[in-house]
C-alpha positions as CSV (number, residue, x, y, z in Angstrom):
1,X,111.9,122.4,80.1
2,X,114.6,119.6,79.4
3,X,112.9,116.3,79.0
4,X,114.4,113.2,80.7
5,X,115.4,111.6,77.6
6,X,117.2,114.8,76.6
7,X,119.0,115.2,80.0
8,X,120.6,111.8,79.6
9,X,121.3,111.6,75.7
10,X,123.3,114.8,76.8
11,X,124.8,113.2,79.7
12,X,126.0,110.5,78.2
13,X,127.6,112.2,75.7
14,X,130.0,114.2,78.3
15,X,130.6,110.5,79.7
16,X,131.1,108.4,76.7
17,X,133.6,111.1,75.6
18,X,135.9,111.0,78.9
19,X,135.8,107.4,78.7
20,X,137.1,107.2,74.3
21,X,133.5,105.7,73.3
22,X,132.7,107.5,70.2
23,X,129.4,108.4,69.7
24,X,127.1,107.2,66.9
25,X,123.7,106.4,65.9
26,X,123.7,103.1,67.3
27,X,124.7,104.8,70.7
28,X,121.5,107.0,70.2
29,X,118.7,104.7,68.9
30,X,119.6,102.6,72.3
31,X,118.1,105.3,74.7
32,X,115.4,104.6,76.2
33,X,112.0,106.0,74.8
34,X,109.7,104.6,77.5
35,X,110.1,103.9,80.9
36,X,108.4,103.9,84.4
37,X,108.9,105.3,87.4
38,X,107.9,104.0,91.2
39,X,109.0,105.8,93.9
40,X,113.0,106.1,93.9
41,X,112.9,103.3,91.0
42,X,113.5,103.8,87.3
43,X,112.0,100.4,85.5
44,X,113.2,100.4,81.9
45,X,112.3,98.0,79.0
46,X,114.7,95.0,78.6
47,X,114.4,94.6,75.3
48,X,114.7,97.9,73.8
49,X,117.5,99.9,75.3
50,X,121.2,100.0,76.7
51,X,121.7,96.7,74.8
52,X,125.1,97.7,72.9
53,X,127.5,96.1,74.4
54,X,130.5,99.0,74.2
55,X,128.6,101.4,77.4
56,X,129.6,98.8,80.0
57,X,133.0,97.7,77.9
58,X,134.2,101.4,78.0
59,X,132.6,102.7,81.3
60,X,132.8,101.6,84.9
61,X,128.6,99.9,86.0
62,X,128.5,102.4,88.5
63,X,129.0,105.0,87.1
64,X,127.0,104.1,83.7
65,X,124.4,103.3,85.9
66,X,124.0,106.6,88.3
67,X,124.6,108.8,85.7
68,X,121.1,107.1,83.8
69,X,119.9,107.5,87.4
70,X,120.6,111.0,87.9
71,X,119.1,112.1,84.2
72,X,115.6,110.9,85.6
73,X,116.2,113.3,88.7
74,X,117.9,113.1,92.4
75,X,114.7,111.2,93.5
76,X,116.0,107.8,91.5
77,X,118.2,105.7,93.8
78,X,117.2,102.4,92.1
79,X,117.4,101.3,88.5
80,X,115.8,97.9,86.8
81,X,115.1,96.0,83.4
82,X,111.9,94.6,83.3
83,X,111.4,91.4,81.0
84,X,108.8,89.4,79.8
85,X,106.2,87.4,82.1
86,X,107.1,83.9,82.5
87,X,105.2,81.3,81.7
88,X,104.3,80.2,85.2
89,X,101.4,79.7,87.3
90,X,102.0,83.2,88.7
91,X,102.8,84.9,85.7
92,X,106.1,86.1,87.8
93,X,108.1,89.0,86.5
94,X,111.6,88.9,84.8
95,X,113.3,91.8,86.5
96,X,117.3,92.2,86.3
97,X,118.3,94.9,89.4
98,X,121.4,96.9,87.7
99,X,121.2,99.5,90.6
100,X,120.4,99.0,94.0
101,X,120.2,95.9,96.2
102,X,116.7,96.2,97.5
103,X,114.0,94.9,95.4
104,X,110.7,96.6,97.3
105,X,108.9,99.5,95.7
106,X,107.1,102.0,97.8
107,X,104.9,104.3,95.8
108,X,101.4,105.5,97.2
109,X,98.3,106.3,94.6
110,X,95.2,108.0,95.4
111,X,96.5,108.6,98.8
112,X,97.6,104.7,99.3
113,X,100.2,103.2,100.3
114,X,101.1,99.7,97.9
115,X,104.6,98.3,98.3
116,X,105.9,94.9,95.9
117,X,108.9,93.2,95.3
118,X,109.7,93.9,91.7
119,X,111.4,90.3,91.1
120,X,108.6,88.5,92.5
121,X,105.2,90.6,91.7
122,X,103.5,92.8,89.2
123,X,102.3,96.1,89.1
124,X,100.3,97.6,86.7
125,X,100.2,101.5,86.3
126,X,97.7,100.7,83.3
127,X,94.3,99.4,85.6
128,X,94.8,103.0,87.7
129,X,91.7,104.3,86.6
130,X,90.0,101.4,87.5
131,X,91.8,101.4,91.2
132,X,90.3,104.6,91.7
133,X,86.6,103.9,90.4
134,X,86.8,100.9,92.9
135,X,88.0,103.4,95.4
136,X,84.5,105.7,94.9
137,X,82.1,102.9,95.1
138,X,80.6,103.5,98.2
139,X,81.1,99.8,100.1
140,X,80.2,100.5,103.3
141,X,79.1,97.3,105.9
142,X,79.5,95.2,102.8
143,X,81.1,92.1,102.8
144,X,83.2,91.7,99.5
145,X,85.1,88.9,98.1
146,X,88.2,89.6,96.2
147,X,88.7,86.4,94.0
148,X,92.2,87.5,92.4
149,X,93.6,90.1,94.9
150,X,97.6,90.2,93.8
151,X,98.9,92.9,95.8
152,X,95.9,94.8,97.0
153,X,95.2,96.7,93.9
154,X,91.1,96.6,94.6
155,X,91.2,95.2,98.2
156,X,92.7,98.1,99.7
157,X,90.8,100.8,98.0
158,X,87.4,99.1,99.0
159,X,88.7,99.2,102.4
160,X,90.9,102.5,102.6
161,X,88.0,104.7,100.5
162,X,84.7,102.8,100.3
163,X,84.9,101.6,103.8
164,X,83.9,97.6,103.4
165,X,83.4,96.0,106.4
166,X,85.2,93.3,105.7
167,X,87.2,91.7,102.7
168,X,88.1,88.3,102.2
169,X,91.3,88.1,99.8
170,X,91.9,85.3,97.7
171,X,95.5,85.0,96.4
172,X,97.3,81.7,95.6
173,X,100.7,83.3,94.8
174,X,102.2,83.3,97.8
175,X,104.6,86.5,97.3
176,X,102.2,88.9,96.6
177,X,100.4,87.4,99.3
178,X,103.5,88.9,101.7
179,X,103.2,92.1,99.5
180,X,99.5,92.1,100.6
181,X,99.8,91.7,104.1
182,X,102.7,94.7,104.0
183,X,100.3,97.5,102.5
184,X,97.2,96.0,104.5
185,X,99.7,97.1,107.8
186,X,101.1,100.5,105.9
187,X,97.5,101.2,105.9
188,X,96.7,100.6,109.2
189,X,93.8,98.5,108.6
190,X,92.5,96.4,111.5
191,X,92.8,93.1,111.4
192,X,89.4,91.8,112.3
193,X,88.5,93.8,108.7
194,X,89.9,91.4,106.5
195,X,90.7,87.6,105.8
196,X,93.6,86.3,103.7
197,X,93.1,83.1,101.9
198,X,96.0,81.9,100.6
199,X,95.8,78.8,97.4
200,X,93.4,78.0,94.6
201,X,90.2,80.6,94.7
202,X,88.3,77.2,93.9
203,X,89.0,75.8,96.9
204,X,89.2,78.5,99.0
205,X,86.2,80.8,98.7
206,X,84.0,81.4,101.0
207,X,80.2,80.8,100.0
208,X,77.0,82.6,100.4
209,X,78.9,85.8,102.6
210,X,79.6,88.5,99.4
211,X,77.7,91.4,99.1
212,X,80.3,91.9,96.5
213,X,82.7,89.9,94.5
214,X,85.8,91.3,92.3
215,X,87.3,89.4,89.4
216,X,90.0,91.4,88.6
217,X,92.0,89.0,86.2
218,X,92.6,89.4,82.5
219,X,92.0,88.5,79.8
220,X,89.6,85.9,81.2
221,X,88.3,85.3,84.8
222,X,85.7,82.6,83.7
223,X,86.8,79.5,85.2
224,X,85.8,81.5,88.5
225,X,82.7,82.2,87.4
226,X,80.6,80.0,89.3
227,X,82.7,80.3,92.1
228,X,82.1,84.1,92.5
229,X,78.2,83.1,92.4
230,X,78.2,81.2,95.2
231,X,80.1,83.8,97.5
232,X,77.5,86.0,97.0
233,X,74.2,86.1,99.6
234,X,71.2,84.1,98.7
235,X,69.3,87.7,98.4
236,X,72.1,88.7,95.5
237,X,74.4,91.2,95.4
238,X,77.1,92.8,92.5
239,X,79.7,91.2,90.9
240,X,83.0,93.0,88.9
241,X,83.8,91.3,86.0
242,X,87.4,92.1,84.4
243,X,87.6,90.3,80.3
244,X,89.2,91.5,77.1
245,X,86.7,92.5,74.0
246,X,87.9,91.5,70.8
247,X,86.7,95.3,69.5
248,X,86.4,93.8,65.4
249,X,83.8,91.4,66.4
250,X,81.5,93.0,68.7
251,X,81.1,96.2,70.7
252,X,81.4,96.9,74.2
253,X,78.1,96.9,75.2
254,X,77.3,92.6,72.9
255,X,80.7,91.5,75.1
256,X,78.9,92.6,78.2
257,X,75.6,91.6,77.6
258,X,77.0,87.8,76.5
259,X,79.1,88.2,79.9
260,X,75.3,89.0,81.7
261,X,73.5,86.1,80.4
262,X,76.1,83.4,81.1
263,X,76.4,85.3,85.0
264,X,72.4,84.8,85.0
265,X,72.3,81.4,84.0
266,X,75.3,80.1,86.2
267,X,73.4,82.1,89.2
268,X,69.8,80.2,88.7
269,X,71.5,76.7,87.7
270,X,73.4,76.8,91.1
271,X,70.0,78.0,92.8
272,X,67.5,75.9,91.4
273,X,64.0,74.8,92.5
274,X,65.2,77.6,95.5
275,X,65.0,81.5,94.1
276,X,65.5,82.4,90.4
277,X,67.5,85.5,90.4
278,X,67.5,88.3,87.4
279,X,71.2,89.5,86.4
280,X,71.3,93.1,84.7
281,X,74.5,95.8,83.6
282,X,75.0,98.3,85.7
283,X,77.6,99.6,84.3
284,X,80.2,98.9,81.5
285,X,84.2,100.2,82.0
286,X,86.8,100.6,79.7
287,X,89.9,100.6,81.2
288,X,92.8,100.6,78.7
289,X,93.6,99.2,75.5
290,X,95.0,95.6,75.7
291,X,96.4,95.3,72.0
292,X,95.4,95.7,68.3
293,X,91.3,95.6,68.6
294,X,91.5,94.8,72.2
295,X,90.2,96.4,74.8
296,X,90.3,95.7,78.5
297,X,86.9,95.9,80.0
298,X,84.8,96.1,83.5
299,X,81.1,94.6,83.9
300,X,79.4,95.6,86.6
301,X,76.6,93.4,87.7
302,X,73.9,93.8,89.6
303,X,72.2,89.8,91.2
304,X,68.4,90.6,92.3
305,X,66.3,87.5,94.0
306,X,63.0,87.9,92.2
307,X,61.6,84.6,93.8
């Protein structure tokens, strides 16, 4: 079978030649190697291919563009460069849209439906195992807060497959926030099952409601530490913790364990002379690498009132 990459080194071959572009080596080391595809949408890296200068000197954009399309296969109406992340508060996306005018992905995973606009909001296709874990933990009645809830990635799989009662979403970028609200609809999820809280988690979190709290930010969710404490109920409750372990200095199981003890002490400090509360690993997750000696990882903890 004909790999993508081989379809289009062929295909633009046949084009470069009936537009007098002669091809060399540069032409061929500026494929692409890597890519993504979401729904109808081919995301390419910015940096690493179709940077030569002579494809769009010699051929027509449209043409150049459709025939990348049509290598990936007739599903691809939609072609974009993703860049770096900017340095901003929302860590927004650098996308350049090179075919197509509409911006929106629509893809569904484990049987739901996410939509984003790809010049305004992330997706990553890295944390799907962990989107589906969250999906299996059984959530029913709970109450969970979701303390970094982007697009949905965790809300809507608590809701859609573990059957939370209710989720409050905290989010203070405000178009993922629309993003959000989108898939909660494409869902069908009931209104009266969630709560969307729009601005700084610090301000806006609810206390003492959580059977459950996610803290799905990397590579550090501590300065919402304490916050995610005091959501939970007085008689405990779990907390996900998402962080990055620096694999050369400790193992999986010392990052989690130093992650534990600073989660029990933040817990009794902000409960004092009231109960004293015992924190201990449920489970530990690794989810995907996050560079050289890096790996992202998931702490599940378990808050029990002993007092």
């Amino acid at each position: 079978m004909t790999s993508p990459r081989a379809k289009l080194i062929n295909s633009l071959q046949i084009l470069c030649n009936e537009h007098g572009l002669i091809w060399d080596e540069q032409l061929s080391n500026d494929i692409p190697r890597k890519w993504r595809v979401h729904g109808d949408m081919l995301l390419l890296p910015s940096s690493r291919c179709f940077l030569d200068s002579r494809w769009l000197n010699h051929i027509p954009s449209e043409q150049f563009w459709t025939t990348v399309a049509r290598a990936f296969g007739s599903s691809i109406k939609r072609i974009a460069f993703e860049g770096a992340i900017k340095n901003d508060d929302f860590r927004s996306p650098t996308t350049r849209l090179v075919l197509g005018n509409d911006p929106w992905i629509h893809l569904v995973e484990n049987g739901i439906k996410f939509s984003y606009n790809v010049d305004k909001s992330m997706f990553c296709a890295g944390n799907v195992t962990e989107r589906m874990r969250m999906g299996q933990v059984n959530c029913a009645n709970e109450i969970i807060v979701d303390l970094y809830v982007g697009v949905g990635y965790f809300t809507l799989p608590f809701l859609v497959h573990g059957h939370a009662r209710h989720v409050y979403g905290c989010e203070w970028n405000p178009d993922s926030m629309e993003a959000l609200r989108r898939n909660l609809q494409a869902n069908h999820i009931d209104e009266d099952r969630y709560t969307l809280l729009l601005g700084d988690n610090q301000l806006t979190c609810p206390v003492g409601v959580a059977d459950r709290c996610n803290l799905g930010l990397i590579p550090s969710s501590e300065p919402s530490w304490t916050i995610a404490c005091r959501a939970l109920q007085s008689k405990g409750g779990r907390i996900h913790v998402h962080g990055v372990g620096n694999t050369k200095e400790e193992t999986h199981e010392q990052w989690s364990e130093k992650v534990r003890q600073r989660f029990e002490t933040i817990m009794n400090e902000i409960h004092q002379n009231q109960n004293t509360y015992q924190c201990e690993i449920e489970h530990i997750e690794r989810v995907k690498p996050y560079g050289p000696h890096l790996d992202h990882l998931v702490v599940d903890l378990l808050f029990t009132k002993i007092s």
